[in-house]
Structures are given as structure tokens and as C-alpha cells.
SEBAGU-217606 format. One record per residue (C-alpha): residue number from 1; x, y, z. Coordinates in nm, 2 decimals, decimal comma, m for minus. Layout:
N
  vexmi      xx      yy      zz
    NUM       X       Y       Z
...
***
This chain:
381
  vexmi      xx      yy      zz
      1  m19,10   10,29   11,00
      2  m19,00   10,10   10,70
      3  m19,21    9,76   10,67
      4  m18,99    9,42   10,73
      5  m18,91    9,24   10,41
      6  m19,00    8,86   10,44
      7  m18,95    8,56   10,28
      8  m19,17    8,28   10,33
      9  m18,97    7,89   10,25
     10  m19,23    7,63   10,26
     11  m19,51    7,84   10,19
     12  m19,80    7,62   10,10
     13  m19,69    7,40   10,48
     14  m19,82    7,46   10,78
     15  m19,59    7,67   10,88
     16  m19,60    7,86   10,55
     17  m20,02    7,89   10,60
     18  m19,97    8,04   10,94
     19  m19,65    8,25   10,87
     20  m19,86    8,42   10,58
     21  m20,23    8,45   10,88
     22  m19,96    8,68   11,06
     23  m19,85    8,88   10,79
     24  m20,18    8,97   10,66
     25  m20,27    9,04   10,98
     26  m19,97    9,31   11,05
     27  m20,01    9,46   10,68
     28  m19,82    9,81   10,82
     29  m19,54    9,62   10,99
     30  m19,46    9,31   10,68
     31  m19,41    9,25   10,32
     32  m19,38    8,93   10,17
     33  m19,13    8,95    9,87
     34  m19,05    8,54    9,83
     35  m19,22    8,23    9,84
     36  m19,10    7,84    9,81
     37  m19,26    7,57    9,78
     38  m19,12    7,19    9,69
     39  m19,39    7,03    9,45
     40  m19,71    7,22    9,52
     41  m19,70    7,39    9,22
     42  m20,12    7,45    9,26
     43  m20,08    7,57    9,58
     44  m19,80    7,79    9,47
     45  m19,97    7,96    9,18
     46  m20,29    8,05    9,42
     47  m20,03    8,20    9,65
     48  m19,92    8,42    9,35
     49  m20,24    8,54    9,27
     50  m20,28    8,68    9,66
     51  m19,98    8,84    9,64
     52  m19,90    8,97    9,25
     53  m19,56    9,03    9,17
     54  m19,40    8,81    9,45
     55  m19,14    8,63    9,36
     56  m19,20    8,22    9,35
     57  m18,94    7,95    9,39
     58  m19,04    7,61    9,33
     59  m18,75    7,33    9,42
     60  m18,89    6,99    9,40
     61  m18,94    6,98    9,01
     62  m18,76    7,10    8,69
     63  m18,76    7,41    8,52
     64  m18,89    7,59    8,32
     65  m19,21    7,63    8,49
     66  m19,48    7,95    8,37
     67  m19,50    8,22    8,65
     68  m19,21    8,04    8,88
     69  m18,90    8,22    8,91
     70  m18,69    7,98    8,98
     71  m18,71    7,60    8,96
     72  m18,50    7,30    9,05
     73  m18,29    7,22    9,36
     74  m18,03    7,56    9,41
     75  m18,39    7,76    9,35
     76  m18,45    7,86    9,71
     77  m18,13    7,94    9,78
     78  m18,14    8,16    9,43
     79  m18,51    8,29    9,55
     80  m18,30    8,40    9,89
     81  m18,04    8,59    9,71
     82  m18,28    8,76    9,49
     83  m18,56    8,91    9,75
     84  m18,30    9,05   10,06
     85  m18,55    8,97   10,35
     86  m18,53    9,09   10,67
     87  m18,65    8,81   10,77
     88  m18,63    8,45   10,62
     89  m18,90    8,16   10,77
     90  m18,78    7,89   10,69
     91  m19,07    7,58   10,72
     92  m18,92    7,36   10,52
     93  m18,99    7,00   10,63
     94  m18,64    6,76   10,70
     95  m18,27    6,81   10,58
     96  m18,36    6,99   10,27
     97  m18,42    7,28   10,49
     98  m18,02    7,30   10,59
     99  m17,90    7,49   10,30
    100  m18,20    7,74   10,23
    101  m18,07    7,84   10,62
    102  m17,71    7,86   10,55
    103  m17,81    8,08   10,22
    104  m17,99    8,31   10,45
    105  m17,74    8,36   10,71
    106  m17,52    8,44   10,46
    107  m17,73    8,71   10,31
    108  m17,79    8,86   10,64
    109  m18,13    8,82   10,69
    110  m18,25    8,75   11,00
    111  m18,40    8,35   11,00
    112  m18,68    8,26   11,18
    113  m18,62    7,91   11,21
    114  m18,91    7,61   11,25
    115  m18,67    7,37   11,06
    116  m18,51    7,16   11,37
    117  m18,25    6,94   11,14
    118  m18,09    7,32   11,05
    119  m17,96    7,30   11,44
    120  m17,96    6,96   11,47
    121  m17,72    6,86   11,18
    122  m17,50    7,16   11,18
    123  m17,54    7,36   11,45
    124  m17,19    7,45   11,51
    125  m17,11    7,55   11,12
    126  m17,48    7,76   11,19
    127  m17,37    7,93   11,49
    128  m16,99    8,07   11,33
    129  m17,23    8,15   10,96
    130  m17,44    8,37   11,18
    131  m17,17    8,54   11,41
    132  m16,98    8,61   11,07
    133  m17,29    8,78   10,92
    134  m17,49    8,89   11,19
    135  m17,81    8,73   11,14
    136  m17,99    8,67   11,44
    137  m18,17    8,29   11,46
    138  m18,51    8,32   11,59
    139  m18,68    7,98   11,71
    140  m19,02    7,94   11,58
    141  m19,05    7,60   11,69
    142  m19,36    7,63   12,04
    143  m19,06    7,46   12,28
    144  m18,77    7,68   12,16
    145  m18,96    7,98   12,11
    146  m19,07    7,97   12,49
    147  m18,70    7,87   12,58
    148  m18,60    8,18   12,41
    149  m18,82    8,46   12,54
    150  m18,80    8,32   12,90
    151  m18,44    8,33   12,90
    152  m18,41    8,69   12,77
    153  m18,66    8,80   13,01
    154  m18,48    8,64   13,30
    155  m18,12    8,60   13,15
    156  m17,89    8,32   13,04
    157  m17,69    8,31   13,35
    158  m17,98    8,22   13,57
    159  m18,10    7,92   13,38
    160  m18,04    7,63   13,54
    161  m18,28    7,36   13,35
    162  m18,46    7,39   13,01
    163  m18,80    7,16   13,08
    164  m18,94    7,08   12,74
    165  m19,34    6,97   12,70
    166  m19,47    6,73   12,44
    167  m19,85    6,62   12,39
    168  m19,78    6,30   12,40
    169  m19,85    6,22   12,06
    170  m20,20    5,99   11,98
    171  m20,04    5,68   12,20
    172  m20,01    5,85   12,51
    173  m20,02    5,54   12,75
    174  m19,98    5,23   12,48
    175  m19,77    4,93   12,61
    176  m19,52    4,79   12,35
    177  m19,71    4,56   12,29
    178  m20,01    4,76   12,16
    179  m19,77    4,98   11,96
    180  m19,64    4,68   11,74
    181  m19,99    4,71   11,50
    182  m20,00    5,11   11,47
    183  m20,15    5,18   11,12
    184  m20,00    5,54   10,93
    185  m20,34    5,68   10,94
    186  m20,36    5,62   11,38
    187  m20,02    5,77   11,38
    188  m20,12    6,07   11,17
    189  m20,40    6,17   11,41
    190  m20,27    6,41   11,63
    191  m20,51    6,51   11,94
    192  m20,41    6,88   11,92
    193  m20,14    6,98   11,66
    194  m20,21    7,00   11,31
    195  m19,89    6,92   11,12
    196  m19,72    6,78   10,82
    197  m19,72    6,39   10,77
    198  m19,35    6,37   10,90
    199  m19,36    6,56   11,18
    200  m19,72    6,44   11,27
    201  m19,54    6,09   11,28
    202  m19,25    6,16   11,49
    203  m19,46    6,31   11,71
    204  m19,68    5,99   11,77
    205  m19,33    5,85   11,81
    206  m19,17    6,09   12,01
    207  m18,88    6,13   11,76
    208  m18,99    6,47   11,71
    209  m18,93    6,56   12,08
    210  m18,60    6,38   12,06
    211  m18,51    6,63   11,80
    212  m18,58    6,90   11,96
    213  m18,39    6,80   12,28
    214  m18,08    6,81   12,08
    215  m18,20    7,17   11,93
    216  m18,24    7,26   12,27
    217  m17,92    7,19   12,40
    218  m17,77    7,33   12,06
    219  m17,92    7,63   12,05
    220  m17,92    7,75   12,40
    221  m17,57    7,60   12,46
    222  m17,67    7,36   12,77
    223  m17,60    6,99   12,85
    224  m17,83    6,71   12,78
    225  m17,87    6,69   13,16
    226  m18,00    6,99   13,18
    227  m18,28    6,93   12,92
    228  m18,58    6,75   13,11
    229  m18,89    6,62   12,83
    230  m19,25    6,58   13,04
    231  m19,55    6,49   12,91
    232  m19,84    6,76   12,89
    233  m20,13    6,64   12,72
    234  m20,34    6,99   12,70
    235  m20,04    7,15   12,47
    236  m20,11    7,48   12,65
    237  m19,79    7,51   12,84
    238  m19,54    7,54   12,57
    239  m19,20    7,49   12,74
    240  m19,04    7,60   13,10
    241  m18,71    7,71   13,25
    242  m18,59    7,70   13,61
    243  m18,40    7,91   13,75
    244  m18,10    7,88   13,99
    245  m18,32    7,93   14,25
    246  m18,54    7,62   14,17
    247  m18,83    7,89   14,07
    248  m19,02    7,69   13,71
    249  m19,13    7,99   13,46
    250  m19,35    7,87   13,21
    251  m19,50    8,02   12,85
    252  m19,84    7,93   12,85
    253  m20,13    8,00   12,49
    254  m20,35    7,80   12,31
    255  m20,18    7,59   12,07
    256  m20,15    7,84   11,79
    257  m19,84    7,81   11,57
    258  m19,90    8,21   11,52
    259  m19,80    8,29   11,79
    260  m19,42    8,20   11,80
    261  m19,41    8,29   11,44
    262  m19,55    8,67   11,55
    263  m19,29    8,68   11,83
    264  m19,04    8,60   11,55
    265  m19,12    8,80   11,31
    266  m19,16    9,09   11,58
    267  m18,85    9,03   11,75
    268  m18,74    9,22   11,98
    269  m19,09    9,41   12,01
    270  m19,35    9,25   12,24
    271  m19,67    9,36   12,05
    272  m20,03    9,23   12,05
    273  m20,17    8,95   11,88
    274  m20,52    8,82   11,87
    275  m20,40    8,45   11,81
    276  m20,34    8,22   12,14
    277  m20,52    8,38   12,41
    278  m20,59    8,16   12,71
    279  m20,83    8,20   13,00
    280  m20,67    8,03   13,28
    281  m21,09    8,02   13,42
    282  m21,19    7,64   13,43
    283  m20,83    7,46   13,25
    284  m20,67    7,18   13,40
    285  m20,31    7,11   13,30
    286  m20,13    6,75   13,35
    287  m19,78    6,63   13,37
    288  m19,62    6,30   13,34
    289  m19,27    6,15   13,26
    290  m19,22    6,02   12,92
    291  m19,22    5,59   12,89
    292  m18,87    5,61   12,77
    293  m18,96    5,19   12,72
    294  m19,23    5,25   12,47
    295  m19,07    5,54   12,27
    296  m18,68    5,48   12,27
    297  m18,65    5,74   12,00
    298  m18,64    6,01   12,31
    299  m18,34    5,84   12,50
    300  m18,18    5,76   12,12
    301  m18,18    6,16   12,09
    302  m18,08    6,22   12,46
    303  m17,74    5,96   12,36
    304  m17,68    6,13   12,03
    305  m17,67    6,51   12,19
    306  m17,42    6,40   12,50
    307  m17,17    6,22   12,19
    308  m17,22    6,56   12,01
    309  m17,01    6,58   11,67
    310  m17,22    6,36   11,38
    311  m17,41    6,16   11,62
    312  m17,71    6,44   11,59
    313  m17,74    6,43   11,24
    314  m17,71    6,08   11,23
    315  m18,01    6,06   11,44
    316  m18,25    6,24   11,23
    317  m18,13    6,10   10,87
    318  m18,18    5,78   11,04
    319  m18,54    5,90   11,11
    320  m18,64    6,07   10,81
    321  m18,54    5,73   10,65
    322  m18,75    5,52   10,89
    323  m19,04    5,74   10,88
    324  m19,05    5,72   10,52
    325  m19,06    5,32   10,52
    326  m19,35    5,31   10,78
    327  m19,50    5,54   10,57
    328  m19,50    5,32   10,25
    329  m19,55    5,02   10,42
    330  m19,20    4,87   10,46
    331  m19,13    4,90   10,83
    332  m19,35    4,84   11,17
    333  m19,40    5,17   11,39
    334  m19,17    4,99   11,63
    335  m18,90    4,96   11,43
    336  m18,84    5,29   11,38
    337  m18,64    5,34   11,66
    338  m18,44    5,02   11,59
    339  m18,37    5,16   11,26
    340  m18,22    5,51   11,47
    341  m18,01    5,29   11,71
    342  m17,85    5,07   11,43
    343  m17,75    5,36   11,27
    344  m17,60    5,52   11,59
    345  m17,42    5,19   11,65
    346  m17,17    5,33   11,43
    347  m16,86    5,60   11,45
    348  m17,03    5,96   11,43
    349  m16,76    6,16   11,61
    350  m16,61    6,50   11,49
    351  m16,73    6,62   11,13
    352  m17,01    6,88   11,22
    353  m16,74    7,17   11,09
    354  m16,85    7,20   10,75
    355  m17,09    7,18   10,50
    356  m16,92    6,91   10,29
    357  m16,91    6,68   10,60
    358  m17,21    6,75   10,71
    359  m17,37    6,65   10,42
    360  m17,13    6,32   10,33
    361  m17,25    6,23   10,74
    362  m17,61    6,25   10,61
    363  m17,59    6,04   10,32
    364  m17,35    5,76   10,50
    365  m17,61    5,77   10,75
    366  m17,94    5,70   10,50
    367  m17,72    5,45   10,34
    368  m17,70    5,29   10,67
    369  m18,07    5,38   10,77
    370  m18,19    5,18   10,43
    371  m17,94    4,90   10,50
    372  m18,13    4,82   10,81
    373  m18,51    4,90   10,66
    374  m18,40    4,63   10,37
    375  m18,27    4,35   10,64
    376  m18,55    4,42   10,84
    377  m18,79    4,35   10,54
    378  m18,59    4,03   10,47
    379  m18,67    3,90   10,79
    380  m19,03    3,94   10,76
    381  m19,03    3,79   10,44
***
């Protein structure tokens, strides 16, 4: 059997390192032929010297660069066109992931997805670019990846609630009141995950989970109400489903990000993988609700996917745009969320069709975003 092509976007991440730990660990079954990064032009360059004569896209600088194939902001999308994967990972941090997905649905390939915004922005335009090509979207994300194989192995029509886990984040338990002097370094220490600054971030602030809420209802074409979010500090129960008949089916590993990422990439085998094992022999495994009080950025994402149309993409522009004042210093941790719901304030219906409006909905909604980071600052000030 033929090996499976794959192309690797955000290759020096996280989800980049591991996506390339499964490869090399199935070297009959894969072949990496492309690799992105944004700026990590060292990182990049080492990654070319593992793998000689792969082709290298590098999108956060300008061209010409020695040894990169393409540079600049359409190289991705060239790097996509070029290599015909079988399979495209996209783990690509934020919005800028969008377009590298539409690019591979377009081409066909198969896209084994860990960028959330992809879904969340645009998932309707996603869907019809998939149907039209017949690329199948493969969730790499823990949550959705659970969601996923549970529901094929007991079947969509007997799903009656999608019950999404999160850690918890490094405040687990803080009042308001404690949260209002989080520093960016206690917010970038995660007790079990280790992720890029972003999502590390929206994580401790439960944004992150919002997000993937909204993918969850997206992708697996439920209502918010049948999305539940419960706390599970031990990170070894990945996501559940329950059935019609109230029965809960869970997906239960060690927190490895190679697993989902071999269940993509393997899809629809079930083959064996030495990453994730868990003996059940001495674990105890806690749930709680969520303090909606504390981290309003999970009820901000439950509001945005019941209005549907912009209101999604609205949410996480808002975010990126928040997260990226905390993280220089120009907004409190607790004002991230007041950031999300002044932006949702305003008129998001409709617009999710296309890739124009989609992207005009994005910017009106950082414009917005830095609008309120600016007033907040004046405040203060």
C-alpha cells in the first residue's frame, strides 16, 4: 500500500512537533512532503535537514529566503498546491489558519484539523468547500477527536448530548477577586497541557473551551444545549457522549496530543500506537461544573453559538485581540472577557457565507476588540 502523502502547517508548534513524533514513528504508512512555519525560520531550517528535499513554506516574513520555497503571506496556500497531500495538519495557531484550510479542501486533501477558528469563523462556507471536493475534516483537537470516534462507533442518530472536559486551566477554584492580579507568566503555566502562549492563555481563561463549544456544535451539527463543558482536572478523560438512552461513553488516554493526531492521520484504520496508554490501576478522575462567574468567556461562547451567523467569529477575533493586550501588558486577565462581550454587543447576524465576509466580520470585529482595549487603558490612566 502506497504511503500517505502529508503536509505538516505549523510545523515547528506543538502540534507540528507531535504531528512529525507520529510520522516517524509510522515510517511504512507516511511521508511528509510540506512544511510551514510563520517566523521560525531556525526551527524551519533544522526541520529541512531531517527531512532533505521537503518542501518548506515560510509565511510570516518576506521573500526571498535561501532553502524556503516559498515566502510571504499566500506561501502556505502555494506550499498546499504544490505537495498534493493526502493529508493536510493544519496547527496553525488563530485566524491565519482559515485560508491554509480552505486551500486544502480545495485541493482535495484530506485536513486533519487542530485549528478551532477554521470551524468557528466559517464553518458553514467549510462544510459546502468540503462536500464540493470531497475532503473529509478530521478533528485533531483531544475534545473533538473523542466526539468523533464515539459517534461513528455508536452513530449520529443516537447522540443525544456532547459533554466536553477541560482541566481547568492553572486557576481552577480562584474567586474574581483573586483573578484581577493574574501575571502572563501564572497564566502560561498549565498543570498538564503543554501549548502555545495563546492557547495556554485561553485555557487559563476558559476562552479556549468556549471555542471549542462552538466547534462542537459546528462540527457535529448539534445545539448549544446539547453541548455540556465540566471540569476534569486529571485531563485523562478526553470528551463524552450520551446516548438516547442516558448511557455516558467516554475516550479516556493520557494526555498525549499523538494520539488524536494518529487517529487522524490513520483514519478510518484503528491501529496501534505506543503514545497515551492508561492503566486505569490506582487513578482517580474528578468532575465539577465550570464557575461560569469567574470565567464568563465560557457562557460569552455558549451566547455566540445559539445567535449563530458572525457572532462565532466575532467571539474569537475579539479574543485573539484581548489575549494579545494581556499579553503585552495593556489589559487585566479580567478584562478579557469584557473585551469579548463589548464586541458581541454589536450586530453579528448573517454573513458566515463567504470568504469575503468572513474576513470583513474579522477585521470589523478587531477594530472593535482594540476600540475597547484602548478605552479600557484610558481609564486606568
Amino acid at each position: 500500500m502506497a504511503r500517505k502523502k502529508i503536509c505538516v502547517l505549523g510545523a515547528t508548534g506543538s502540534i507540528g512537533k507531535n504531528t512529525l513524533d507520529v510520522v516517524e514513528s509510522n515510517p511504512d504508512s507516511f511521508e511528509l512532503v510540506g512544511l510551514s512555519a510563520n517566523t521560525d525560520l531556525s526551527g524551519l531550517r533544522a526541520l529541512a535537514l531531517r527531512y532533505p528535499g521537503i518542501k518548506l513554506a515560510l509565511s510570516g516574513l518576506h521573500g526571498p529566503v535561501d532553502g524556503v520555497d516559498f515566502v510571504g503571506k499566500d506561501a502556505v496556500v502555494d506550499l498546499i498546491r504544490e505537495v498534493g497531500a493526502d493529508i493536510v495538519v493544519n496547527g496553525i495557531a488563530g485566524a491565519a489558519g482559515f485560508i491554509p484550510s480552505l486551500a486544502a479542501i480545495d485541493c482535495g486533501s484530506d485536513l486533519a484539523l487542530a485549528n478551532k477558528e477554521t470551524v468557528v469563523m466559517a464553518w458553514p462556507l467549510v462544510r459546502e468547500r468540503a462536500a464540493k471536493s470531497g475532503a473529509r475534516i478530521l478533528p485533531v483537537d483531544s475534545e473533538h477527536s473523542a466526539v468523533f470516534h464515539l459517534t461513528e462507533a455508536h452513530g449520529k442518530d443516537k447522540l443525544d448530548e456532547i459533554v466536553l472536559t477541560a482541566s481547568g486551566g492553572p486557576f481552577r477554584g480562584w474567586s474574581v477577586e483573586r483573578l484581577g492580579g493574574v501575571s502572563v507568566a501564572e497564566a502560561l503555566a498549565h498543570p498538564t497541557w503543554d501549548m502555545g502562549g495563546k492557547i495556554t492563555i485561553d485555557s487559563a481563561s476558559l476562552a479556549n473551551k468556549g471555542l471549542e463549544v462552538i466547534e462542537a456544535v459546528r462540527l457535529f451539527d448539534v445545539s448549544a444545549d446539547q453541548v455540556r463543558v465540566v471540569i476534569h482536572p486529571q485531563s485523562k478523560v478526553h470528551s463524552l457522549v450520551r446516548l438516547v438512552d442516558g448511557s455516558l461513553y467516554a475516550q479516556i488516554s493520557q494526555p498525549d496530543m499523538r494520539v488524536p493526531i494518529h487517529n487522524a492521520l490513520f483514519w478510518p484504520e484503528c491501529r496501534r500506537t505506543p503514545f497515551g496508554k492508561l492503566d486505569l490501576a490506582g487513578q482517580t478522575l474528578t468532575f465539577e461544573k465550570p464557575d461560569e462567574q469567574a470565567f464568563p468567556m465560557l457562557p460569552l461562547a455558549f451566547e455566540a453559538a445559539r445567535r449563530g451567523g458572525l457572532y462565532p467569529a466575532a467571539y474569537n477575533a475579539a479574543d485573539e485581540v484581548a489575549v494579545d493586550a494581556f499579553i503585552h501588558g495593556r489589559l487585566r486577565f479580567v478584562e478579557i472577557p469584557r473585551v469579548a462581550a463589548a464586541v458581541l454587543d454589536q450586530n453579528w447576524e448573517g454573513g458566515d457565507q463567504s470568504v469575503e465576509a468572513i474576513l470583513e466580520g474579522d477585521l470589523r470585529a478587531r477594530m472593535i476588540a482594540a476600540d475597547a482595549v484602548e478605552r479600557r487603558m484610558e481609564a486606568v490612566q
